[in-house]
C-alpha positions as CSV (number, residue, x, y, z in Angstrom):
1,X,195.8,74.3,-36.0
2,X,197.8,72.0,-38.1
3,X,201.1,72.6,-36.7
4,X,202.8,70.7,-33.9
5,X,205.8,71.5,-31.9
6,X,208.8,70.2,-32.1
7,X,211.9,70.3,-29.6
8,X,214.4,69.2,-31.9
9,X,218.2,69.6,-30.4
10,X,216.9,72.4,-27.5
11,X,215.3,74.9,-29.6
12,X,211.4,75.3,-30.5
13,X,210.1,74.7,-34.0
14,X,206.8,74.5,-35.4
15,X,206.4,72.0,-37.9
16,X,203.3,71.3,-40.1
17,X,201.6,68.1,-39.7
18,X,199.9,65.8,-42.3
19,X,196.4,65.9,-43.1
20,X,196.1,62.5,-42.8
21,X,196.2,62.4,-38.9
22,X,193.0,64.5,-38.2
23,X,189.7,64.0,-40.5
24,X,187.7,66.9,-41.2
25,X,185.4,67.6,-38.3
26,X,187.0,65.5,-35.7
27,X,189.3,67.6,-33.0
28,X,192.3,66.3,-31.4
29,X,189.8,66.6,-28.1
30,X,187.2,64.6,-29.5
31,X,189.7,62.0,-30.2
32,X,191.0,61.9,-26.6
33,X,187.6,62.2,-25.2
34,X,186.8,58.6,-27.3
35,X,189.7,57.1,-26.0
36,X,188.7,57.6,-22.2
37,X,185.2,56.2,-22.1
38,X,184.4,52.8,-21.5
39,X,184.1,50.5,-24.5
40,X,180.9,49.6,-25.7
41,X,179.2,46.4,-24.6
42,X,179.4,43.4,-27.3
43,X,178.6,40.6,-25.6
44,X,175.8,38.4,-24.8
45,X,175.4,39.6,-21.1
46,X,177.3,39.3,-18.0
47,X,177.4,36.8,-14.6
48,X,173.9,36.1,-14.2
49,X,173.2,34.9,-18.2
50,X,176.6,33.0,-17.8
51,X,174.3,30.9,-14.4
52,X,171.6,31.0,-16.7
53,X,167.5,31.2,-16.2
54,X,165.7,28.5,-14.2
55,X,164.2,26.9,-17.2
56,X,163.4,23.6,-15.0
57,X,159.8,25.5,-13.7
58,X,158.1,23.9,-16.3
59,X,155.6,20.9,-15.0
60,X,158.1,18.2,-14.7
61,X,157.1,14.4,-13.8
62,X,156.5,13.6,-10.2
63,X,159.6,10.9,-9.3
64,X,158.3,8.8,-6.4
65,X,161.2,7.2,-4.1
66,X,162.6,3.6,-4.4
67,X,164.5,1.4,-2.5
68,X,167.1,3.3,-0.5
69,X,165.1,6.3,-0.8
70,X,163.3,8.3,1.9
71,X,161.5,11.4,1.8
72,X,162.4,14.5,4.6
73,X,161.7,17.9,5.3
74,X,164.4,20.3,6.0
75,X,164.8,21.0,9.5
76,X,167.9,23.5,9.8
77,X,170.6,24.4,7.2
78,X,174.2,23.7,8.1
79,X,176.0,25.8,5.6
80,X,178.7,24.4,3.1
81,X,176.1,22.1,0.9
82,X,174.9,20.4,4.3
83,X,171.2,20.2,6.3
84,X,169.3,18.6,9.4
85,X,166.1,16.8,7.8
86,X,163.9,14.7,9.5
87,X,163.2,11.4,7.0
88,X,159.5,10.1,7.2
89,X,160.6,7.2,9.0
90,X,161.2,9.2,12.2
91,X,164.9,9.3,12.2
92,X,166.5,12.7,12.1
93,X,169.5,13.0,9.5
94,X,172.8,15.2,8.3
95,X,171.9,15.5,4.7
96,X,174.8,17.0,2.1
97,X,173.5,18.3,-0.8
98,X,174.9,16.9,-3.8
99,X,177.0,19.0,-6.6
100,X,174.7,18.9,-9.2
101,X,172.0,20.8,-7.2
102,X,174.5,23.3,-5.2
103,X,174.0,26.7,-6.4
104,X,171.5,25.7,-9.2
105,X,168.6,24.5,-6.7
106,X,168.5,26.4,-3.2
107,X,167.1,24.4,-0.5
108,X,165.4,26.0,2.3
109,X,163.7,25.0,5.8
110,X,160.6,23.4,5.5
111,X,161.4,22.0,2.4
112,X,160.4,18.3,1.3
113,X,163.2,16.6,-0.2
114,X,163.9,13.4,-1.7
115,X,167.2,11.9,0.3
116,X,169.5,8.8,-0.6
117,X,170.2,6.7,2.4
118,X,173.9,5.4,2.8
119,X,174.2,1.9,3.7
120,X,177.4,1.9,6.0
121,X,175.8,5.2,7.9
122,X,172.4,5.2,8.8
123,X,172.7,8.8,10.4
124,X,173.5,10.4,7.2
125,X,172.3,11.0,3.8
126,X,172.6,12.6,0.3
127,X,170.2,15.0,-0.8
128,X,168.8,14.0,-4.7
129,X,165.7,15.9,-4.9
130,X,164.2,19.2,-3.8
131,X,160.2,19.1,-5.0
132,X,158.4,22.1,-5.5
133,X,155.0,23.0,-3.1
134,X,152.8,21.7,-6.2
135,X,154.9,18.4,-6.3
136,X,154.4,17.8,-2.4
137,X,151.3,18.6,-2.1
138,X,150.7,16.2,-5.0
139,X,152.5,13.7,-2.9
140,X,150.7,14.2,0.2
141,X,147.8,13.4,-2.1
142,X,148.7,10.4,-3.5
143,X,149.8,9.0,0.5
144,X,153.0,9.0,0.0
145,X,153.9,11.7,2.6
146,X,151.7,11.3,6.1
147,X,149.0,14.0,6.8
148,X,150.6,15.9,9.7
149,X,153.5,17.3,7.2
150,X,152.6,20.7,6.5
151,X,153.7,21.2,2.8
152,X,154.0,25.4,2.0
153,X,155.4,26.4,5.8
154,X,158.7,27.6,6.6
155,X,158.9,26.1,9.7
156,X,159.0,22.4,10.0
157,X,156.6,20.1,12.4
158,X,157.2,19.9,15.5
159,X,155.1,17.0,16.8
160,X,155.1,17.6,20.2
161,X,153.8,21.5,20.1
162,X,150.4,21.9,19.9
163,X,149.2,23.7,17.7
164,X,146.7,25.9,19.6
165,X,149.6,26.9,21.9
166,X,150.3,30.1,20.2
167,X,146.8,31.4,20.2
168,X,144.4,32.9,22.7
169,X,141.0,33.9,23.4
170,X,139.9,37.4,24.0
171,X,137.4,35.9,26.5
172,X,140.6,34.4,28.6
173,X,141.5,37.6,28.5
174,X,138.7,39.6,30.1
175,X,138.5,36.5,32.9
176,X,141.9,37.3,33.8
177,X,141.4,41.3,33.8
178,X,138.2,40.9,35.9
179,X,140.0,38.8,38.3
180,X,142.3,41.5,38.9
């Protein structure tokens, strides 16, 4: 229907309109349906292409430490960019993790980690390097990390557990049932 209404000074008219506002086959409907639906997608992705892929998982060259360097393995996280890591030299340190590798490299416990050591506080350090299971184990190869650091776990070592604490033998067992 090509006519519109109209109140024009309180009474109702019906007054043509153009042709020009509707093309042929498109409905005044169809126009408001359009007009309510999201717009379509232009761009070259959202959040997560904006952070970007982890390109860096490429074979990269093993960087050894130097002189005010010390290698650790993540005890605990702290929250807010800081950790507990026990250095290699057998002192236990606060580690902050600097702001080139927050939210681009996530560190976790058990990790081995490369760690600057301050010179005005010996009880704290600044985390420069997070290597990769391949890269430590490759360490642990080439003696720079001692033998009783266990590379792929979760959990840290603790040196004083033993490690046949956790385990038992089926033969204990029966003993201690026929004992009974």
């Amino acid at each position: 229907s090509r006519e519109e209404e109209v109140w024009a000074a309180g009474k109702r008219e019906k007054k043509p309109r153009p042709e020009s506002w509707e093309s042929p086959g498109e409905s005044r409907a169809s126009r408001e349906e359009e007009s309510r639906t999201m717009p379509k997608n232009k761009g070259k992705g959202g959040k997560n292409r904006r952070r970007g892929k982890n390109e860096n998982e490429e074979k990269r060259e093993l960087i050894f430490k130097e002189d005010g360097q010390e290698y650790a393995q993540v005890i605990r996280m702290l929250g807010n960019g800081r950790l507990d890591a026990q250095c290699i030299d057998g002192i236990k340190r606060l580690c902050h993790i600097r702001g080139k590798m927050r939210k681009k490299v996530w560190v976790s416990t058990g990790d081995i980690i490369l760690v600057g050591l301050r010179d005005f506080q010996d009880e704290k350090a600044d985390v420069i390097l997070k290597y990769n299971a391949d890269e430590a184990r490759s360490l642990k190869a080439y003696g720079e990390l001692p033998d009783n650091i266990r590379v792929n776990d979760a959990e840290p070592l603790n040196e004083e557990e033993n490690e046949n604490d956790a385990f038992f033998d089926f033969e204990d067992i029966e003993n201690v049932i026929e004992e009974i």
